[in-house]
C-alpha positions in Angstrom: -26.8 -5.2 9.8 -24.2 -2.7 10.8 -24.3 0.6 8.7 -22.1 3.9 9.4 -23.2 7.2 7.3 -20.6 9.5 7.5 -21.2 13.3 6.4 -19.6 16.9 7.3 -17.0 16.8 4.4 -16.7 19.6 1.5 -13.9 22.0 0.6 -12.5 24.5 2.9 -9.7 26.7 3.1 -6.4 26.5 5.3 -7.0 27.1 8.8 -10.9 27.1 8.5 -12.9 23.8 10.7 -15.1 21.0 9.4 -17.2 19.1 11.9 -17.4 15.4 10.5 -20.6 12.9 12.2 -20.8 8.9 11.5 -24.3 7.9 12.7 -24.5 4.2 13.0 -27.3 1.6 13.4 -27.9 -2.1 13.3 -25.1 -2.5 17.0 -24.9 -1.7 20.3 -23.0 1.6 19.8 -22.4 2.4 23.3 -19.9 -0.5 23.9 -18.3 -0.1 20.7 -14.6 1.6 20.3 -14.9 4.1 16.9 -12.2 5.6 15.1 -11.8 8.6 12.2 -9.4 6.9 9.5 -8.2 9.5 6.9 -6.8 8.0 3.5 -5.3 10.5 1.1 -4.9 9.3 -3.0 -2.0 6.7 -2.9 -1.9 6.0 0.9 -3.1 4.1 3.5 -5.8 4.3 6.2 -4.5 5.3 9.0 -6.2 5.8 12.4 -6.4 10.1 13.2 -8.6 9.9 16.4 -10.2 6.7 18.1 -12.7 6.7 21.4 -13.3 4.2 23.6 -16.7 2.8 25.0 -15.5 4.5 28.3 -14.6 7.8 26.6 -10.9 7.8 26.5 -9.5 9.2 23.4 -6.4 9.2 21.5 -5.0 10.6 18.4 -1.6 11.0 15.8 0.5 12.9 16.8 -0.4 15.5 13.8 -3.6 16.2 14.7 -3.2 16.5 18.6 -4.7 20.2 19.6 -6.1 20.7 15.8 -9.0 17.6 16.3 -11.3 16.3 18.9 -13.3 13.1 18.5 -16.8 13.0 20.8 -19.3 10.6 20.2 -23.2 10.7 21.5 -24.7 7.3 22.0 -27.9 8.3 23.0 -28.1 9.4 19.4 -25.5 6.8 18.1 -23.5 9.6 16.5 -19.7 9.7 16.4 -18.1 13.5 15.4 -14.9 14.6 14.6 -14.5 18.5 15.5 -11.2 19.8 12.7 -9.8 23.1 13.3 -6.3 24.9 11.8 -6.8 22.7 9.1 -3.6 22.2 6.6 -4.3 21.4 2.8 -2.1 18.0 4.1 -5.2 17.0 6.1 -7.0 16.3 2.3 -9.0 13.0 1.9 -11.4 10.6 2.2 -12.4 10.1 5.8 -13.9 6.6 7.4 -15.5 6.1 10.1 -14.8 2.6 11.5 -17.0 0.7 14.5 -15.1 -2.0 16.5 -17.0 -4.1 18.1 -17.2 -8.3 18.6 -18.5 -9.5 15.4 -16.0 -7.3 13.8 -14.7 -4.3 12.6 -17.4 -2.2 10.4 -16.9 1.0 8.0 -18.6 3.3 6.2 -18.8 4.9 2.7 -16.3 8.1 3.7 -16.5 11.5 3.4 -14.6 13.6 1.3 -12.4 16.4 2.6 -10.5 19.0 1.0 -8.3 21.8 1.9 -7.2 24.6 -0.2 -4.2 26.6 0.5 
């Protein structure tokens, strides 16, 4: 079956960087859109920085010039580079694999900014 590890969280301070990977197994990763999906305590999941099987990217508005999403699929690893991080950038992220049997997440990865 599908499974997505993520890892890279832990506590940092305002402005410092966190690299985040999700490595995935059990699909065909290459064809497979991936997101990062932050969800602070109280709010929803919402999409920060998706890739495409073709490599086009996109991302909120709020992290544009701060994050950069890259993915590897000869080792079937997706990464989320964070810079300038803001304590408002605190929570759990998800990694989340698209593909056609469905949409496939993993257990999250804490992150947390301190001003």
């Amino acid at each position: 079956q599908v499974q997505l590890v993520e890892s890279g969280g832990g506590l940092v301070q305002a402005g410092g960087s966190l690299r985040l990977s999700c490595a995935a197994s059990g699909s065909i990763f290459s064809i497979n859109a991936m997101g990062w999906y932050p969800q602070a305590p109280g709010k929803q999941r919402e999409l920060v920085a998706g890739i495409r099987s073709g490599g086009s990217r996109n991302y909120a508005d709020f992290v544009k010039g701060r994050f950069t999403i890259s993915r590897d699929n000869a080792k079937n690893t997706l990464y989320l580079q964070m810079s300038s991080l803001k304590p408002e950038d605190t929570a759990v992220y998800y990694c989340r694999e698209t593909s056609a049997t469905g949409d496939y997440w993993g257990q999250g990865t804490q992150v947390t900014v301190s001003s």
